[in-house]
C-alpha positions as CSV (number, residue, x, y, z in Angstrom):
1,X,19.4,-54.5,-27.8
2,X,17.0,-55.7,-24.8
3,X,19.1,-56.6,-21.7
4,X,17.4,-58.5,-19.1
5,X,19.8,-57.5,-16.0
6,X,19.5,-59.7,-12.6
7,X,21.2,-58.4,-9.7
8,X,21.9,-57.0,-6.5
9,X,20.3,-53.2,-6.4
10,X,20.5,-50.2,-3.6
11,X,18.4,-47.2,-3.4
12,X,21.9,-45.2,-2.8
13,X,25.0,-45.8,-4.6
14,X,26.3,-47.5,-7.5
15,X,26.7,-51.2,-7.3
16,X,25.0,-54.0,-8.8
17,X,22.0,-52.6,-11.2
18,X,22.6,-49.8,-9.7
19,X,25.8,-49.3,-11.6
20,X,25.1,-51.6,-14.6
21,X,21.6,-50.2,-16.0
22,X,22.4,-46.4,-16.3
23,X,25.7,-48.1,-17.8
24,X,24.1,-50.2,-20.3
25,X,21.0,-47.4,-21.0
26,X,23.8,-45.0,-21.8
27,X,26.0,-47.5,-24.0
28,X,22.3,-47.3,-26.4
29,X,20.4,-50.9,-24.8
30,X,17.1,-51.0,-23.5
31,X,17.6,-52.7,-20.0
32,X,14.9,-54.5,-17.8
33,X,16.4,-54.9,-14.8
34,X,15.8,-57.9,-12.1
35,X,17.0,-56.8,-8.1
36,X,18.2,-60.1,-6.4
37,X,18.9,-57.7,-3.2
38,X,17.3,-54.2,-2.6
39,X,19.0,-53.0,0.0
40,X,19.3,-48.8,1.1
41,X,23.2,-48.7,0.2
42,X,26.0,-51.0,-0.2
43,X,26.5,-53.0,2.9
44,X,30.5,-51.7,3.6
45,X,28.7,-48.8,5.1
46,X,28.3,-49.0,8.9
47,X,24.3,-49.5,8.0
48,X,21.8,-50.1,6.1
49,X,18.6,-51.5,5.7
50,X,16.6,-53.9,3.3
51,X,16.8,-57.4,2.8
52,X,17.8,-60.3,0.0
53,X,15.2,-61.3,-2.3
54,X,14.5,-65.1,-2.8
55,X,13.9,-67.1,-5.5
56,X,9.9,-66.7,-5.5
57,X,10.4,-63.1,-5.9
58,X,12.4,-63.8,-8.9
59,X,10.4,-65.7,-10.4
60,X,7.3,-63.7,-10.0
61,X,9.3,-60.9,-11.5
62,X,10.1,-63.4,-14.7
63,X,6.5,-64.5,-14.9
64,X,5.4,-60.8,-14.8
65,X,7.7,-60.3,-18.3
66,X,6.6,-63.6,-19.6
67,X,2.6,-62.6,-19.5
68,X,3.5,-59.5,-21.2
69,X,5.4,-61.4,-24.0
70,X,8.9,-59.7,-22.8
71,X,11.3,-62.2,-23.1
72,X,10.8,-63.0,-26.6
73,X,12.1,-59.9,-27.3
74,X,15.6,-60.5,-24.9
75,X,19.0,-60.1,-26.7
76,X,21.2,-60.8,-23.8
77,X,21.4,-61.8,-19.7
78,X,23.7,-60.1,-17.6
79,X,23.9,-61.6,-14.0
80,X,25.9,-60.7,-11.2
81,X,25.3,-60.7,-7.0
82,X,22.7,-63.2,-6.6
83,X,22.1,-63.5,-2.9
84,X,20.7,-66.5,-2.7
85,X,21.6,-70.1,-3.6
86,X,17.8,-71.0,-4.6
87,X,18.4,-68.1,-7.1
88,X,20.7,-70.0,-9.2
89,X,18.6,-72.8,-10.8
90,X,16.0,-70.3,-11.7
91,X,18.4,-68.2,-13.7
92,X,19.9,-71.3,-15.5
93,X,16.2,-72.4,-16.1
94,X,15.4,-68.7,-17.5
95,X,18.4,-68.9,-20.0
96,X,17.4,-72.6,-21.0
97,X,14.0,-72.0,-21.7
98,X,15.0,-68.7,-23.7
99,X,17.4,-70.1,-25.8
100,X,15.1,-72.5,-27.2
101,X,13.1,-69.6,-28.9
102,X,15.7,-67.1,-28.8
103,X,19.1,-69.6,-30.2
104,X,20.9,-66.4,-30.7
105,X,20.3,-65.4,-26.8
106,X,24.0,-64.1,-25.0
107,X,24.4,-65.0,-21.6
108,X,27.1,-63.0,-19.3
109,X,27.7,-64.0,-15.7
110,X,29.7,-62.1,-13.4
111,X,30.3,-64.9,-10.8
112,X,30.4,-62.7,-7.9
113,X,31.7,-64.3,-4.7
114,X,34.7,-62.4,-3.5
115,X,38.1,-60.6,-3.8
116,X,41.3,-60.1,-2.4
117,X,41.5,-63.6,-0.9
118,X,38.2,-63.4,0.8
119,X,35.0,-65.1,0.4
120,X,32.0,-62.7,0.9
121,X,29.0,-64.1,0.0
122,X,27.4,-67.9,1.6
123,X,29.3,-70.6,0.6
124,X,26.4,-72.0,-0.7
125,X,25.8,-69.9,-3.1
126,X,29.7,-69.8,-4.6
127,X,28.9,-73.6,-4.6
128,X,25.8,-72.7,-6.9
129,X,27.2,-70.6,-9.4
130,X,30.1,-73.1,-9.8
131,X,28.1,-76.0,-10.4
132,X,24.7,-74.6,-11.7
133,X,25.2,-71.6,-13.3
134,X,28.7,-71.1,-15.0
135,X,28.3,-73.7,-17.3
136,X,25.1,-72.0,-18.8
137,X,27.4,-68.7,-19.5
138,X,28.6,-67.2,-22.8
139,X,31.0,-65.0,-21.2
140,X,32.3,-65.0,-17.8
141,X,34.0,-61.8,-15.9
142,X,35.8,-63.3,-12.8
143,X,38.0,-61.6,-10.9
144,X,41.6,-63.3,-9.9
145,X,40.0,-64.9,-6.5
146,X,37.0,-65.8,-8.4
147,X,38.9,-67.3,-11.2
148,X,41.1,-69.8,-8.7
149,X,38.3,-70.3,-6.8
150,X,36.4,-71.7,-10.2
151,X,39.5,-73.3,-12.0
152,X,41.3,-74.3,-8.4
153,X,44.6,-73.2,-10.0
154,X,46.9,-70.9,-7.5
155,X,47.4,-67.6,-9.5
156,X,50.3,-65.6,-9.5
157,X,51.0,-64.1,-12.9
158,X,49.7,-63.7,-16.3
159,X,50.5,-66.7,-17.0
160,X,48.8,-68.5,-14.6
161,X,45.7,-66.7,-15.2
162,X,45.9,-67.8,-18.5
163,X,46.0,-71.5,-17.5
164,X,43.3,-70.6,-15.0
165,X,41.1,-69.5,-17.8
166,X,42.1,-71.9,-20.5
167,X,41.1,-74.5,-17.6
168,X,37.7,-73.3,-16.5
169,X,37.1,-73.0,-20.2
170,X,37.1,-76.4,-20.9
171,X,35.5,-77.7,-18.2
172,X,32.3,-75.8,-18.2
173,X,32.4,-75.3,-21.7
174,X,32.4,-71.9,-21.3
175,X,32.9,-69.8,-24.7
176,X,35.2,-66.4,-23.2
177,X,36.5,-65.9,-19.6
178,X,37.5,-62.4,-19.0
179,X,39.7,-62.7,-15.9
180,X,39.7,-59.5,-14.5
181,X,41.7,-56.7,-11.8
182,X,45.1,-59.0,-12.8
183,X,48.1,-57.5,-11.2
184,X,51.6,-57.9,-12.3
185,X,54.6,-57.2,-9.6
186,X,56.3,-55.8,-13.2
187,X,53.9,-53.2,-13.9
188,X,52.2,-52.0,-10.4
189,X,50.8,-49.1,-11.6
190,X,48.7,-50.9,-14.0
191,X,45.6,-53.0,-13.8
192,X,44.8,-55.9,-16.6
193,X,41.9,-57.5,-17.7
194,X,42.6,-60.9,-19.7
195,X,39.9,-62.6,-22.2
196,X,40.3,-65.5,-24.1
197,X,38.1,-67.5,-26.4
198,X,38.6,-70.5,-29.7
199,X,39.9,-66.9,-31.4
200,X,42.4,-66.5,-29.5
201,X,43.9,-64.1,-26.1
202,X,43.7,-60.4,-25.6
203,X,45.1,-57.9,-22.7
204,X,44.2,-54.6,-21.8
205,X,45.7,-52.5,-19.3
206,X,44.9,-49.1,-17.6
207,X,46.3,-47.0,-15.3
208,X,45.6,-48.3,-11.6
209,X,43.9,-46.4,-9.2
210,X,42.6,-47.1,-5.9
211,X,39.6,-45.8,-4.5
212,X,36.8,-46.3,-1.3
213,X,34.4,-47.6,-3.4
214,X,32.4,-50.7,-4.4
215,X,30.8,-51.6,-7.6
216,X,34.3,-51.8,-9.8
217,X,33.8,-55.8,-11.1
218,X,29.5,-54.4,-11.6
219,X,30.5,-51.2,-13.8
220,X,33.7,-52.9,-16.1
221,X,31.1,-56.2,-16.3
222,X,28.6,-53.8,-18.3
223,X,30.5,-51.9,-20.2
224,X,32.0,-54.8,-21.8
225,X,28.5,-56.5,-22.2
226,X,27.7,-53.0,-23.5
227,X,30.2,-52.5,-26.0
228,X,30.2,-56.6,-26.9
229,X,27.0,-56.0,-28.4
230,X,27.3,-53.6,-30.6
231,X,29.6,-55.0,-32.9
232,X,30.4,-58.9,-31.3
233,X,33.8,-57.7,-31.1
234,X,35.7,-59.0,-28.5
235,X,39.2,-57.3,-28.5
236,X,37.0,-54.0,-29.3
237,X,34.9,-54.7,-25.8
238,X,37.7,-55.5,-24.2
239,X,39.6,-52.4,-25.0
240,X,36.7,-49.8,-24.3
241,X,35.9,-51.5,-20.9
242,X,39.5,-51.4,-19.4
243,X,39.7,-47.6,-20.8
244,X,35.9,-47.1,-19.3
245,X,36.6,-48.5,-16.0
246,X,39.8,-46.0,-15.9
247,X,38.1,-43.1,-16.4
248,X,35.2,-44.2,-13.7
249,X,38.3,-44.4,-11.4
250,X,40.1,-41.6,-12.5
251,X,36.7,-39.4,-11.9
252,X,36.3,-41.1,-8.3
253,X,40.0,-40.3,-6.8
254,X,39.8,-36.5,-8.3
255,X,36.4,-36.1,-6.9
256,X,37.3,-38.0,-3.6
257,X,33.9,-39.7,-4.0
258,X,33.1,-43.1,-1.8
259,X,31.1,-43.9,-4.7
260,X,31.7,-44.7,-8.3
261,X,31.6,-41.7,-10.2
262,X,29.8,-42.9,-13.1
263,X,27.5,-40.1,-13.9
264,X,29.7,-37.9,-13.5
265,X,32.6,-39.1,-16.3
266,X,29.8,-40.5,-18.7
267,X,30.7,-38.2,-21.5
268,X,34.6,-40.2,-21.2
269,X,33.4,-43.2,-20.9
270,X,30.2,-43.4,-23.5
271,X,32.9,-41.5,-26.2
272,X,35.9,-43.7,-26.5
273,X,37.8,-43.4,-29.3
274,X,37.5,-46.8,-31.1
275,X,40.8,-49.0,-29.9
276,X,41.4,-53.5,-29.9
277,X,43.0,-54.8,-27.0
278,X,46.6,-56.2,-27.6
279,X,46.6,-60.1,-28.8
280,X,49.1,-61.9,-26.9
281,X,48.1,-65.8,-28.1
């Protein structure tokens, strides 16, 4: 499959394309990937260097593909840290105008705004996604501050999420949210990722392990893209990215690494025994 990736890239580190392409290349796609930021490393470090790229950057990247005849040949676009507002209306122009020649054309957005109760990127730009962007989407991957942001329903438990899901579902039209990093007081050593679509609701939980490192919602958002299409299999996707993202954490606590070990626990990750999330609705 062709992937045409847009978002946030470093020169060191693991976040963003950064995480997603060697992800994605290694999961058997061909990926062309867009940087909405280029930045020298992700900027929790003390320092760093580089700047946001805006949307005439973008777009001269898009028309670049376009006079070669690229996006004809797209499968699927994967978004995630956009950077700037003016960004938005391009991308949901781009997946417009490919979907009238490509019907078939998959759209994932990662709406990535913040976590753990704190906004971290412009408000603007949350404001874009949420009204320009989402609604575009075949599959969503928000996080559980994303996902009450989006459905402006208070989260507390599984339930909830559901609701929260269910809700942002129908207003935007959306065909699967995958709410993702859900935590139950019940099970604290665990960590959940949700998805639900007209098929029905899926779980899949993995052991939950906490590290110094960015990039977590970049790497589980393209191995589940990755794995999706393969086979269109939701509770399939589901299943391998929650086991994925494990081992990627597992990997980074026994190597004490401040960055995602991804290269290093590829052969665990890329060689998942086949396994369907659980179906609880």
């Amino acid at each position: 499959m062709n992937i045409l990736s847009i978002q946030s890239q470093v020169v060191y580190g693991h976040v963003g394309n950064s995480a997603a392409m060697f992800i994605l290349q290694r999961l058997g796609h061909d990926v062309w990937g867009i940087p909405t930021t280029l930045f020298s490393n992700h900027l929790a470090r003390p320092s760093w260097t580089g700047r946001v790229l805006d949307k005439d950057d973008i777009v001269a990247l898009i028309d670049g593909l376009a006079q070669l005849g690229l996006l004809d040949r797209l499968d699927a676009v994967v978004t995630g840290y956009l950077g700037d507002p003016g960004n938005v209306p391009v991308i949901a122009d781009l997946v417009d105008q490919l979907r009238q020649r490509r019907p078939g054309l998959l759209f994932s957005c990662d709406p990535v705004m913040g976590d753990d109760g704190e906004l971290y990127v412009k408000p603007a730009l949350a404001d874009a996604i949420a009204t320009g962007l989402i609604s575009h989407a075949d599959i969503i991957t928000p996080n559980q501050f994303e996902l009450q942001r989006l459905s402006g329903i208070d989260i507390h438990d599984q339930a909830s999420t559901i609701a929260a899901a269910q809700a942002l579902r129908q207003k935007h039209g959306i065909g699967t949210v995958i709410a993702t990093g859900v935590l139950d007081a019940s099970t604290p050593d665990e960590i959940t990722a949700i998805a639900i679509n007209d098929a029905g609701i899926w779980s899949a939980s993995g052991r939950r392990v906490d590290v110094p490192a960015s990039g977590a919602g970049d790497s589980f958002a393209a191995l589940l893209i990755g794995h999706y299409l393969r086979h269109r299999d939701l509770p399939q996707a589901l299943s391998a990215a929650v086991a994925g993202s494990s081992a990627i954490f597992a990997a980074t606590a026994a190597m004490a690494r401040d960055e995602l070990a991804i290269i290093d626990s590829q052969e665990t990750w890329a060689n998942l025994p086949v396994s369907k999330a659980k179906r609880i609705g």
